[in-house]
C-alpha positions in Angstrom: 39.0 34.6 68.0 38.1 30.8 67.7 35.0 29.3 67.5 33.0 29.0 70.3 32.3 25.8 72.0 28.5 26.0 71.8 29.0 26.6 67.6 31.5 23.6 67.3 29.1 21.2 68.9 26.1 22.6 67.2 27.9 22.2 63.7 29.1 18.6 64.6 25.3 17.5 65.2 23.6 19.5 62.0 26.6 18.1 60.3 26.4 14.4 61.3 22.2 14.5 60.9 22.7 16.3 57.4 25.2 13.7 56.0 23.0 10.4 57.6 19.7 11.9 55.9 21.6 11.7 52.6 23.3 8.2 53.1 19.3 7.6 53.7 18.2 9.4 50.6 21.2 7.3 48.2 20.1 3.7 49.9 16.3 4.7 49.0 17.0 5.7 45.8 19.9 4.0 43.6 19.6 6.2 41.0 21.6 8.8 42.5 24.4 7.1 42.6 24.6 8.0 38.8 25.6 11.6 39.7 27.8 12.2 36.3 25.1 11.1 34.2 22.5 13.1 36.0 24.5 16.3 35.7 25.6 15.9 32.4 21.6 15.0 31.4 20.9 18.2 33.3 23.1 20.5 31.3 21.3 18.8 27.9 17.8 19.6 28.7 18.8 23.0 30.2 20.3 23.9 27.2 17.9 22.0 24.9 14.9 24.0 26.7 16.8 27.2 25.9 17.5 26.8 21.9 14.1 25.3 21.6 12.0 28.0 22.7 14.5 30.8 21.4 13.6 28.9 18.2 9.9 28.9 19.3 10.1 32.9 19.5 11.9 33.4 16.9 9.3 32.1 14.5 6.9 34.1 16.7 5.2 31.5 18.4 5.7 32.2 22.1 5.8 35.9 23.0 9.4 37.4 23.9 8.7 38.0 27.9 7.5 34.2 28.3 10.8 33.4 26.4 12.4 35.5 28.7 11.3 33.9 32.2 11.6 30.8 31.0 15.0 31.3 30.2 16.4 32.5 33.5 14.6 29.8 35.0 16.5 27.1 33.1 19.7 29.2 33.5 19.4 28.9 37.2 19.8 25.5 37.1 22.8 26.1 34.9 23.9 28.6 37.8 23.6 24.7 39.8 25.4 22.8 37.9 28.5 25.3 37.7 28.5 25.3 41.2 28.5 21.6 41.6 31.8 21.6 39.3 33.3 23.7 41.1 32.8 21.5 44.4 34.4 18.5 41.5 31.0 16.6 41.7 30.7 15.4 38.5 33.4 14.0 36.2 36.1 13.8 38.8 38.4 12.0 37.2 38.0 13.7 33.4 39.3 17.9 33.1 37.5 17.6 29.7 34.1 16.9 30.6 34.5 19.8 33.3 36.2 22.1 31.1 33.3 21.1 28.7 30.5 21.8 30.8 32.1 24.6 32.3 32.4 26.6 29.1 28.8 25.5 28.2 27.3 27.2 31.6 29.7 30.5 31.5 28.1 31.0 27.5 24.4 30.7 28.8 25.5 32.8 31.4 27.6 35.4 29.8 26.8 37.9 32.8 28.9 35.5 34.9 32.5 35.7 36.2 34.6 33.3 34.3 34.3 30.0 35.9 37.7 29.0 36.0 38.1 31.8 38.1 35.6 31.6 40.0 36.3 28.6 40.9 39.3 30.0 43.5 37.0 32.5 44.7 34.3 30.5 45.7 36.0 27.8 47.8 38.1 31.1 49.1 34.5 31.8 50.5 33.8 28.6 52.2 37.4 29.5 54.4 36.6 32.9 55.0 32.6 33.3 54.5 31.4 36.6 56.5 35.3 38.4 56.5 35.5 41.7 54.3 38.1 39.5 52.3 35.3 37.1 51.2 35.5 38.5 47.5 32.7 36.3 45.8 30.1 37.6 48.6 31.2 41.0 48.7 30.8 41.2 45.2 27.1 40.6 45.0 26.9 43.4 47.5 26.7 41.2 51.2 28.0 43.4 54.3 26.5 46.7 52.2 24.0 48.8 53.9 20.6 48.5 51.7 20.1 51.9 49.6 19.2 52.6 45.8 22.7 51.9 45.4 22.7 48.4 46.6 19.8 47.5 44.9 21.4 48.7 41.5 24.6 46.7 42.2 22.6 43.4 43.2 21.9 42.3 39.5 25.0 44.1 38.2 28.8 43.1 38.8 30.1 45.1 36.9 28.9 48.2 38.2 29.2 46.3 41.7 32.8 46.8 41.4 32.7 50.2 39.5 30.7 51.9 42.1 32.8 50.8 44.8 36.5 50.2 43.0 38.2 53.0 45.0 36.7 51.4 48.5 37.7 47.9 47.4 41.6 48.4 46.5 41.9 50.2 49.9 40.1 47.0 51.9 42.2 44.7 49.6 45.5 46.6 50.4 44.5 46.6 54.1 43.9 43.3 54.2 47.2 42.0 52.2 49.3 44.6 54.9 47.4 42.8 57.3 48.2 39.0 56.0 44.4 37.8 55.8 45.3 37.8 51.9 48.3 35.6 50.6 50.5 36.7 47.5 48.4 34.2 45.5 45.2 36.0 46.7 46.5 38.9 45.3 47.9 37.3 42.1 44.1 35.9 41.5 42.9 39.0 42.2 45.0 40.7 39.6 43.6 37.5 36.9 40.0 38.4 37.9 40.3 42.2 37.5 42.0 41.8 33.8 40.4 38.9 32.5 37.2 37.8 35.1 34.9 38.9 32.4 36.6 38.2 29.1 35.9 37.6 26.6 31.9 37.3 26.8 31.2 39.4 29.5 32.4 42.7 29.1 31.0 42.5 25.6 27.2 40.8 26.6 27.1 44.1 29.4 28.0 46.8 27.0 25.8 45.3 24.5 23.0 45.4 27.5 23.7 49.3 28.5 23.2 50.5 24.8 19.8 48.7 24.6 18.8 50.3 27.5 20.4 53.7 26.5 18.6 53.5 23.0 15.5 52.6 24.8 15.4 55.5 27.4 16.0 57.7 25.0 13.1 56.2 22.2 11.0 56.6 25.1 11.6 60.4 25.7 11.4 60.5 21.9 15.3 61.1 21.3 16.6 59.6 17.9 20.1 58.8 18.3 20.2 56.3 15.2 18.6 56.8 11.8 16.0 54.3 11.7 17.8 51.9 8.7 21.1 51.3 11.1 18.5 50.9 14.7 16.4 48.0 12.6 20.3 46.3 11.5 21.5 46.8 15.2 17.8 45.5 16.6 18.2 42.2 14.7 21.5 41.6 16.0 21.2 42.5 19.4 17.9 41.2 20.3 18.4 37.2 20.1 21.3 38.2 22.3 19.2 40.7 24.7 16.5 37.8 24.9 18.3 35.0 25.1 21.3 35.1 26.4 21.5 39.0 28.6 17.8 40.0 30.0 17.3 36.3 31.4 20.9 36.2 33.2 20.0 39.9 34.7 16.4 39.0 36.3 18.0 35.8 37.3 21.1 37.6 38.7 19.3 39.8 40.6 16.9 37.0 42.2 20.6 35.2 43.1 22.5 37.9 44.2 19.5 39.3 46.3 19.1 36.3 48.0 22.6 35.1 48.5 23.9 38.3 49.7 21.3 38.9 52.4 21.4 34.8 53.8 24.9 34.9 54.1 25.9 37.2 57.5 28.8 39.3 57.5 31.4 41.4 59.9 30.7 39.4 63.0 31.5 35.8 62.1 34.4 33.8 62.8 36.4 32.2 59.9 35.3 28.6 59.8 32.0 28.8 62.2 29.5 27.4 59.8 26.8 28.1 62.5 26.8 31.6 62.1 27.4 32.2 58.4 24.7 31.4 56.9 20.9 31.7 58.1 17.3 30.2 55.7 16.2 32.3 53.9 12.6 31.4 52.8 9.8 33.1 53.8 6.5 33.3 51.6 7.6 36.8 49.7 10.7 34.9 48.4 9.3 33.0 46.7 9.6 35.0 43.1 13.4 35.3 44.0 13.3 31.1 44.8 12.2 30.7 41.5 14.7 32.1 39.8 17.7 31.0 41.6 15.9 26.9 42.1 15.0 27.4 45.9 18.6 28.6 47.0 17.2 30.4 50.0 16.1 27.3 51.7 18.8 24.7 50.5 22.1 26.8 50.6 22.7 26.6 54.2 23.3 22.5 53.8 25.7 23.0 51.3 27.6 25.2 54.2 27.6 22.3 56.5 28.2 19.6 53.9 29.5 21.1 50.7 30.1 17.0 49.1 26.3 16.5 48.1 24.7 17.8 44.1 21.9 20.7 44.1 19.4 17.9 43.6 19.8 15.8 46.6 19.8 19.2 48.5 16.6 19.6 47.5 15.8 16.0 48.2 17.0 16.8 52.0 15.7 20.0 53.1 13.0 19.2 55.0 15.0 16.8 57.9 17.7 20.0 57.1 15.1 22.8 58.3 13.8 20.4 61.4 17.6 20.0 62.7 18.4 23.5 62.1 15.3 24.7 64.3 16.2 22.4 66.8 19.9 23.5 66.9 18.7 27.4 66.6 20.4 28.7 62.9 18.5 31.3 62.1 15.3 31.4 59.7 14.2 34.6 57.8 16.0 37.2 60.3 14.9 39.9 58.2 16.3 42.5 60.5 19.8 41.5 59.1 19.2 43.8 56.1 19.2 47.0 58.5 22.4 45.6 59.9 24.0 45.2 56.5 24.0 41.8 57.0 25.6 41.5 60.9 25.0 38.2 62.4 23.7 39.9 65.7 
């Protein structure tokens, strides 16, 4: 099927009004013109907000759960910046300053798919966003019916892909028999299965399931390590649970909670950017917002013009949210999550 007339004109004039109220936003304000300096500035005092209030708890200043939310806010903006990269809008013309900030963001992130990689899955998404062969989507659980099992794959992809590994190989076979995925789909696919999370994620997770294995069983009063080797394995383990782990999976689950329920699924057309996306931003969000820097509401531009930084996004969301009312994409169609995720 090809995209109906009504869509294509619809996306032409959100498009066109998206792309003037940003050519607006750079003549107003010349400093965004300095985009590589403004990403690379972001990664520093990301990063430099990160080491210096791990320092601050270390030496017990700050308590560990303030360290903890303030981390996966910062990281969220990290989360920003890799996708940014990945759209090559900073550092165009230098690999090393991309491979640099890339490597910075996936070891903040360690929860992450490797970047490199990710990078061919995500603009796969913006060709086939809503088809069951939309592999970054499906893997933070969009298209799946809402249940205790969704909700403990949201935060989680490993487990996303454990839970459903058996499911997944039959769609992906399906699909290749079927020519919606190309020999290189499947030679990516084969990449991200052996070496997607290596060799920081597999590690960071299994690290993660032991803490919360020892501290199940602490609270049901079950020793399962003398108390010598517990305080050894406590003060190398936690830096990494608070730092680097527990931040990534609150922040993960804000993400991948609101990503996978804005984006529809099963019922829309490769390339009809009307109907892919809706806003998602209503007032009990806004915990989830916080944690993933407002994606809910600013997301849906990037869908209609993927060429502009997170920032100016921001900047443009409220002459966004007026054209996209007047040209009817959805806002907040909460009844989505009882269709897992069905445009209509």
């Amino acid at each position: 099927m090809s995209i109906n007339i009504a869509d294509q004109e619809r996306i032409k004039r959100i498009t066109l009004a998206i792309r003037q109220e940003h050519e607006r936003l750079r003549s107003t304000y010349s400093w965004l013109k300095f985009q590589d300096f403004i990403g690379f500035g972001l990664l520093i005092v990301s990063t430099s907000m990160i080491l210096c209030f791990s320092w601050l708890w270390h030496i017990e200043i700050i308590s560990t759960w303030f360290l903890v939310i303030w981390v996966a806010f910062w990281t969220s903006i990290l989360h920003e910046l890799e996708h940014d990269l990945i759209h090559g809008l900073y550092f165009k013309s230098s690999k090393f300053m991309t491979n640099v900030m890339f490597g910075v963001v996936w070891i903040f992130r360690p929860l992450t798919l490797n970047p490199w990689i990710r990078k061919y899955w995500h603009h796969h998404h913006h060709q086939h966003s809503g088809k069951v062969i939309d592999i970054e989507e499906r893997g933070v659980t969009n298209g799946e019916r809402w249940s205790l099992k969704r909700l403990i794959m949201t935060p989680d992809l490993l487990l996303s892909f454990l839970f459903r590994c058996v499911r997944i190989f039959t769609e992906i076979k399906t699909e290749f028999k079927s020519g919606n995925l190309s020999e290189k789909d499947m030679k990516m696919l084969r990449k991200t299965l052996l070496f997607g999370f290596m060799p920081i994620g597999i590690p960071a997770y299994l690290i993660f399931y032991i803490w919360i294995f020892l501290g199940v069983s602490s609270w049901f009063g079950i020793e399962i390590m003398e108390a010598t080797l517990l305080a050894k394995w406590s003060s190398f383990t936690d830096p990494l649970i608070y730092v680097f782990i527990l931040p990534n999976y609150i922040r993960q689950f804000c993400l991948h909670f609101i990503t996978s329920n804005m984006h529809f699924y099963g019922d829309v057309e490769d390339g009809d950017i009307f109907r892919q996306t809706q806003v998602l931003n209503a007032w009990w969000t806004w915990p989830f917002q916080l944690f993933c820097f407002n994606f809910g509401s600013t997301h849906s531009i990037h869908h209609f013009v993927v060429n502009e930084p997170f920032y100016t996004r921001q900047m443009s969301v409220k002459r966004a949210h007026l054209i996209f009312r007047e040209e009817g994409v959805k806002f907040n169609d909460t009844a989505s999550f009882n269709r897992a995720n069905s445009y209509e």
